[in-house]
C-alpha positions in Angstrom: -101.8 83.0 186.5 -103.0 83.0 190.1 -105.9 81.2 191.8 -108.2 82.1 194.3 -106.1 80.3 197.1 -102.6 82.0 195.7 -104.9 85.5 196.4 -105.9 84.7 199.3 -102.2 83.5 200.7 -100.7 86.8 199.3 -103.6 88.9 200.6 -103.0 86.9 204.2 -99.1 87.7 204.1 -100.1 91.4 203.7 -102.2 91.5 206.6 -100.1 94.0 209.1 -99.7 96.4 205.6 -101.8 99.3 206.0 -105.5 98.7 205.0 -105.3 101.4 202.2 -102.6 99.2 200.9 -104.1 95.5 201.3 -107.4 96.9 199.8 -105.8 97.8 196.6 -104.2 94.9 196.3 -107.5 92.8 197.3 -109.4 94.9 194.3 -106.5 94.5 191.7 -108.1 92.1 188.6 -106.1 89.9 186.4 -106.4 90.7 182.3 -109.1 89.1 180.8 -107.2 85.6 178.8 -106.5 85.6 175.2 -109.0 84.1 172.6 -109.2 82.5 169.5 -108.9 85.1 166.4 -111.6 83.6 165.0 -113.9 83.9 167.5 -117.6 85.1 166.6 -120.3 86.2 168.7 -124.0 86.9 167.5 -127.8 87.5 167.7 -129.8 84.2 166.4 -132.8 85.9 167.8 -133.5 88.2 167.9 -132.8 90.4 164.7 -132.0 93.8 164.0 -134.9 95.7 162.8 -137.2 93.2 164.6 -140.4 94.6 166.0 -141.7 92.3 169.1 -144.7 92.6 170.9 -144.7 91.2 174.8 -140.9 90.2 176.2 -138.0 89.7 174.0 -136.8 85.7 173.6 -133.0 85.8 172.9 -131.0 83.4 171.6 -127.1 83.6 171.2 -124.4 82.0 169.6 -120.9 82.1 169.8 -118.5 80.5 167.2 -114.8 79.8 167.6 -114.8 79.3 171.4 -116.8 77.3 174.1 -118.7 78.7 176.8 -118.0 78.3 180.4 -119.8 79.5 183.6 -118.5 82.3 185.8 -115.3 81.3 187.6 -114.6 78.7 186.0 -111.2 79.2 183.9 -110.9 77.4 180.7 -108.3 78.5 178.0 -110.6 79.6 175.1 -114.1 79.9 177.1 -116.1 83.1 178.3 -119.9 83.7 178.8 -122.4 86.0 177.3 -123.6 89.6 178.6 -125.9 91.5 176.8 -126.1 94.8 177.0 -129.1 96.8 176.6 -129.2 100.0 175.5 -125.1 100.6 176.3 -121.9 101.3 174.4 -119.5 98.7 174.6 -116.2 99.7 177.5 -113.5 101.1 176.3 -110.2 101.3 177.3 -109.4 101.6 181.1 -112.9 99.8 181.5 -112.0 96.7 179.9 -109.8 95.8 182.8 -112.7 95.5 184.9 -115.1 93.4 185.4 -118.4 94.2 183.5 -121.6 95.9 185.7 -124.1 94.3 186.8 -126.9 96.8 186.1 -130.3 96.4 184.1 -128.1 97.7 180.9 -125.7 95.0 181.9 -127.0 91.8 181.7 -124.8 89.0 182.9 -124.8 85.3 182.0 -122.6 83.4 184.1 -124.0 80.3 183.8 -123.3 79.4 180.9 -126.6 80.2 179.4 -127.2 81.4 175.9 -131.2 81.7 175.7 -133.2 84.2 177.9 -136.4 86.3 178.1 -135.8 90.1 178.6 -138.6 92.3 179.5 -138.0 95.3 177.9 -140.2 98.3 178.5 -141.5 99.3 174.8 -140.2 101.8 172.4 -136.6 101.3 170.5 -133.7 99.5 172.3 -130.4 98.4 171.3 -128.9 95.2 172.1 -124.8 94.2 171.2 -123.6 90.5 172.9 -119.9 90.5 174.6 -118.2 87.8 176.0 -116.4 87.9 179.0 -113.9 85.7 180.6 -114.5 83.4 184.3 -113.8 87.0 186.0 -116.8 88.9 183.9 -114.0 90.4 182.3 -114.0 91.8 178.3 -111.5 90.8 176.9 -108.9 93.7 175.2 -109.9 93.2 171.9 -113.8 92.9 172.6 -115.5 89.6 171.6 -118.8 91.4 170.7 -121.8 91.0 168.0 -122.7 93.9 165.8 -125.1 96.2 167.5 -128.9 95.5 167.0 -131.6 97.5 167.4 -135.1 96.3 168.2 -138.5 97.8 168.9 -141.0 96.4 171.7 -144.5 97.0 171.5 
C-alpha cells in the first residue's frame, strides 16, 4: 500500500514525463481496504417514516468496525457520509472518492452526530462508510434507505 511520501517520491521521479502523463498518475486512487463481513451501518435517529419539524438531529451507528477520521488509515476503520436525497455509486464510481456536494455529506472527522438543515417536504437519507481516502468501499458499507419528511 503506498503512502503519501511513496506518492510523492514516484510522482517526483516522473517529473520530465509529459504532464498529460504525470497528471494521471497524480489523480490515480488506491481501492478502498477491505472490511469486516459483519460490518453494519445504521440510522439511530433519525427513523424512516419520521416527520420532523425545524432541522434534522442525526445520529449514526456503525457495528463491526471502528471509525477513523479522514486520512488516517486503520485496517477495519472508515467514516460516515450521508447522503441526502442520492442513490448510492455504483460501479466505476466506487473507485472514487465520494462528492463533496449538499447530497453528499462528508464526515471526516470521525463524527457520528450532526444537524442537517433540510429544506421541507420528503427527503431520503442512506449512511455509507468510506475508507481514510473518502472512498466506498466495493461492496458498499451502507444503511437501508430512509425516508423522512421536514416540516
Amino acid at each position: 500500500m503506498q503512502t503519501k511520501r511513496h506518492r510523492l517520491t514516484i510522482m517526483t521521479a516522473l517529473l520530465p514525463i509529459s504532464v498529460g502523463v504525470l497528471s494521471s498518475v497524480a489523480t490515480a486512487q488506491p481501492a478502498a481496504a477491505p472490511f469486516p463481513a459483519d460490518a453494519k451501518v445504521y440510522f439511530i435517529a433519525p427513523k424512516d417514516g419520521d416527520v420532523i419539524t425545524g432541522k434534522v438531529s442525526v445520529v449514526m451507528g456503525l457495528k463491526g468496525m471502528g471509525i477513523a477520521p479522514a486520512g488516517v488509515e486503520k485496517e477495519k476503520t472508515g467514516h460516515h457520509h450521508i447522503l441526502v436525497d442520492a442513490d448510492l455509486p455504483k460501479g466505476d464510481d466506487l473507485e472514487y472518492p465520494l462528492s463533496l456536494d449538499d447530497n453528499h455529506r462528508h464526515f471526516g472527522g470521525g463524527q457520528t452526530e450532526t444537524v442537517l438543515d433540510l429544506k421541507p417536504g420528503k427527503h431520503t437519507l442512506q449512511l455509507l462508510i468510506g475508507d481514510n481516502n473518502h472512498i466506498p468501499h466495493k461492496t458498499p458499507v451502507a444503511s437501508e434507505k430512509i425516508t423522512i419528511t421536514v416540516k
